[in-house]
N, C-alpha and C positions, 0 to 999 in steps of 0.2 A: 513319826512313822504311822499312816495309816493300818490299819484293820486288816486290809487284804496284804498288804506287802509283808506285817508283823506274820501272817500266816502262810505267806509265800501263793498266795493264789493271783494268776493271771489275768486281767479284767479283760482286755485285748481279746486274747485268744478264747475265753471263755464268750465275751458275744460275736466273737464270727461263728461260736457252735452254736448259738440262738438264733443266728440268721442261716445257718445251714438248713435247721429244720424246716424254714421256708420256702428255699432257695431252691430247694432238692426236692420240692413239691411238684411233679409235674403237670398237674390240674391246675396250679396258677401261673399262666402265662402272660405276659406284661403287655398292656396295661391292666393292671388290678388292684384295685380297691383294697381290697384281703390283703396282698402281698407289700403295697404299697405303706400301707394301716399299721402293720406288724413290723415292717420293719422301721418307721417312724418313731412304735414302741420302745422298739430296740433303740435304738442310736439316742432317745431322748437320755437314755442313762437310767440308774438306780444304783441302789448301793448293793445289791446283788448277793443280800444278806442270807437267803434261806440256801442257796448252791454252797455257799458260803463254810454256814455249816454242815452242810452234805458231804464239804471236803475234812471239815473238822473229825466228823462222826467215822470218817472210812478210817483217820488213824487209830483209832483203837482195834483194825483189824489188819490184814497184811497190805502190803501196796503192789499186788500183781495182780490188781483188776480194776486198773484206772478207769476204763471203756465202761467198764458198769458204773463206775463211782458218775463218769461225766454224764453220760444217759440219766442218769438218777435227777443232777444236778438242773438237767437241763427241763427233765419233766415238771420238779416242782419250782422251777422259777415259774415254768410257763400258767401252771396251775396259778399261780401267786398274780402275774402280772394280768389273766383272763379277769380273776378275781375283783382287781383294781379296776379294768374296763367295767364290771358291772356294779359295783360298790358306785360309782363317778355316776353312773345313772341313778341309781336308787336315790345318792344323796344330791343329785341333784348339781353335783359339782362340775361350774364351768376350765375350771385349770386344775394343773397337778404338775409340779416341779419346775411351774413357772410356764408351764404351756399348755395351751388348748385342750381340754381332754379328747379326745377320740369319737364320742358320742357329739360334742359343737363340733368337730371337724365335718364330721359325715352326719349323720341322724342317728336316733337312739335303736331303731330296727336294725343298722346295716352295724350300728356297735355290737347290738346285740349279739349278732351271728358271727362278728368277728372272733368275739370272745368263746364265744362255743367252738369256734373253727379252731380258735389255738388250743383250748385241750383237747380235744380228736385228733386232730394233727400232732400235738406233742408225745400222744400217747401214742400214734401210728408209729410214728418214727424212734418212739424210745424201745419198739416190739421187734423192730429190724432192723434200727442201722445199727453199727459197731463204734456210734457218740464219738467219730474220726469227722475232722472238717472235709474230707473227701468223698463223705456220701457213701461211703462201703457197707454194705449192707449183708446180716446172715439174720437166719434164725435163731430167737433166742433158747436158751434153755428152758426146761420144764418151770425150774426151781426159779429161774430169773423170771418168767412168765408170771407164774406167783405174788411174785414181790410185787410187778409192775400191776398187778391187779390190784392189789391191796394200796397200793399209791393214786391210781387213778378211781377208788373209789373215797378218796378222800375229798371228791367234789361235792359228795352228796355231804359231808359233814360242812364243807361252808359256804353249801346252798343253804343247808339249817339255819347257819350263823345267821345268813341275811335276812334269812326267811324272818327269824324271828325277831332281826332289828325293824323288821319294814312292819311285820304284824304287830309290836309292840310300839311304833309310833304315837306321843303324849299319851301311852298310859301312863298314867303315875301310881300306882298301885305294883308296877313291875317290882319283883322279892330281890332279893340278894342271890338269892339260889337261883333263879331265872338267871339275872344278869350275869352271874359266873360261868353259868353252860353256856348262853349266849357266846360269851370272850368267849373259853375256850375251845368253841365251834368254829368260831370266829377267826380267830387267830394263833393261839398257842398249840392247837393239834397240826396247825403246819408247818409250827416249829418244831414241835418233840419228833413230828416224822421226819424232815431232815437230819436231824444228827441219826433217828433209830435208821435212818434208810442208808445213809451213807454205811454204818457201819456194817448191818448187812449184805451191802455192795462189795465190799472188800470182808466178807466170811469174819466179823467178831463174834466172838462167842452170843450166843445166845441172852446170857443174862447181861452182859455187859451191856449190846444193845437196848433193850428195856429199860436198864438205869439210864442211858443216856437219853430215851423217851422220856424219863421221868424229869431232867433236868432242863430239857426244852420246853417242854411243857411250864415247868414254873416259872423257867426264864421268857415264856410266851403272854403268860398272865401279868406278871411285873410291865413285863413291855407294853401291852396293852394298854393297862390300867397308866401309866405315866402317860401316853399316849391322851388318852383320855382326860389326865391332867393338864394336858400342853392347851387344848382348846378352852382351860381359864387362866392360863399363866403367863400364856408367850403373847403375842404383837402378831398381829395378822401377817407382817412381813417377815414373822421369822417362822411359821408355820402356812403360810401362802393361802390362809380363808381370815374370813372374820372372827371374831372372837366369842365363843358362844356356837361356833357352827352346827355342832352336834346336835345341842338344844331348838335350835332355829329351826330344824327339821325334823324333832321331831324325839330324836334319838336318846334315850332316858341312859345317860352314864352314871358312871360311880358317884363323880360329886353332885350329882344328882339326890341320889339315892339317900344319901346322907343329910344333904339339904333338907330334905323332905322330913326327916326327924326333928328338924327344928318350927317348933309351932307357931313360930311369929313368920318365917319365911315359907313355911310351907302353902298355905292361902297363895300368895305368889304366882308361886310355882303351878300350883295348882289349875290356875286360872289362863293359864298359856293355850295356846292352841293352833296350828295350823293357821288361821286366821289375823294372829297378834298383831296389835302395829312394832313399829323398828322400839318404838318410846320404851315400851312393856316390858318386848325380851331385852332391851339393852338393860333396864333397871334391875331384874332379874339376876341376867349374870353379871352386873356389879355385887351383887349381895352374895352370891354363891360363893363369887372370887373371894370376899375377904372372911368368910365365915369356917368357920373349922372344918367342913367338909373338907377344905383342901387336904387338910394336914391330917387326918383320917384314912384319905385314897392315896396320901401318899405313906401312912403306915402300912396300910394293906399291901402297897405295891413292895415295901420294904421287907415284908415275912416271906413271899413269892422269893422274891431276891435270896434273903436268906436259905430259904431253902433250897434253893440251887446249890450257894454256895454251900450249904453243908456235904450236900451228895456230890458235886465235884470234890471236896477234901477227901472222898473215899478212893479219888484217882489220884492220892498224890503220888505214889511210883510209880506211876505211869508217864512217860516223855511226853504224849500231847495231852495232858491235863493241862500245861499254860496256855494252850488253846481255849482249852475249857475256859480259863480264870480271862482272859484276852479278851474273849467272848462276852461273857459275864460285866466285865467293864465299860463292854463299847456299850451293850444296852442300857446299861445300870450304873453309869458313871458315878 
């Protein structure tokens, strides 16, 4: 049993309310670029992780306020998949999930504004409609206004992320502590806010939601950092780039980081640059692969992990903590 069915959440009915948000657009009229673009988005699939747990995070509060849970749901996928459209530019990446990225389909201008069109728009439509596939539309509350503030300013935190992957391109001097803010600007603040937003969607207590920020959050950084593992680990066809890609562009990861403490490999490293030929960075990340770093960034990814797992054991009377634990294993197998 996959992930979503273990959790009982609808893939289906969850992107006709992805495609709603565009559909119900009425400034994009067909033929359109924008409309056509996003919804190509949609239909190419994902594993549709962060709504995911936006659905996990609303059960530790009541279930009579689905409407906000799916609005929630729908805003930070869109946030996530905008994300992706300019990540694909930065790094330069020609495919993603096996197709064309968005920016080879069209040019990297008209990607550009696509991706800013879906958070505007996703935030438009998370401020009025009632997150129903019919387009019904009210005003929202004070208190729900709020929330959806503090969710659509979580742009500016991975503009940072990127900001700071693309300004930190072959530095090698990048700290531990850079690269941790990095990740977690990056990636694991838009995991901790799914579970914290779901649960405030459906009215959980206050501290509750913050624990579960806190458990997103680690289970964000684990994710990462393995993530980050896979580009010396896996085969270009079981991650869909070459091996090294991060490196190749630029990108100073974990087993980076580590590498670099080794004084026979670091000269190496060192010597890389925008410029390298294929010979140099291939030899590179031959040596990164079998050198200890690996097994370093994947201890570090293993205390993340753990401490998840500890603070989920604080929900064990709680019914959706095997959520919790479900969750926990699909990233962190």
């Amino acid at each position: 049993m996959n992930i979503h069915n273990r959790i009982g959440m609808d893939l289906a009915s969850f992107d006709r309310l992805l495609q709603e948000v565009v559909t119900s657009d009425r400034d994009l009229t067909p033929p359109s670029v924008v409309l056509s673009s996003v919804m190509d988005l949609i239909n190419a699939g994902g594993k549709r992780l962060r709504p995911l747990m936006v659905v996990i995070g609303s059960r530790f509060g009541d279930n009579d306020n689905d409407s906000a849970v799916m609005k929630t749901a729908v805003l930070l996928e869109y946030l996530h998949m905008a994300s992706l459209v300019h990540d694909d530019i930065i790094d330069q990446s020609d495919m993603r999930r096996g197709r064309p990225t968005l920016h080879e389909t069209t040019d990297i201008q008209t990607a550009v504004q696509i991706g800013n069109y879906m958070i505007a728009r996703a935030i438009e439509w998370a401020a009025h409609s009632n997150g129903e596939p019919d387009g019904s539309s009210e005003d929202v509350s004070e208190e729900e206004a709020y929330r959806l503030a503090e969710l659509a300013a979580l742009v500016t935190e991975l503009c940072m992320g990127e900001y700071d992957q693309l300004h930190h391109r072959f530095n090698y001097d990048l700290t531990m502590e850079q690269y941790l803010e990095k990740t977690r600007c990056k990636t694991a603040l838009l995991m901790a806010h799914c579970l914290k937003a779901g649960a405030e969607a459906a009215h959980a207590d206050p501290p509750i939601a913050e624990r579960l920020f806190q458990i997103g959050e680690a289970i964000g950084m684990a994710f990462q950092i393995q993530d980050d593992l896979l580009d010396f680990t896996k085969p270009k066809e079981a991650i869909g780039k070459p091996a090294g890609a991060d490196l190749r562009n630029g990108n100073i990861t974990l087993p980076v980081i580590y590498a670099l403490n080794d004084p026979a490999l670091a000269p190496k490293i060192r010597q890389l640059g925008p410029h390298s030929s294929e010979a140099d960075m291939d030899d590179v990340i031959i040596h990164i692969t079998v050198s200890t770093a690996i097994e370093q960034s994947e201890q570090l990814a293993r205390s993340y992990a753990e401490q998840a797992q500890l603070m989920i054991g604080e929900f064990a009377d709680h019914p959706a903590q095997q959520d919790l634990q479900a969750l926990l294993q699909y990233f962190l197998p």
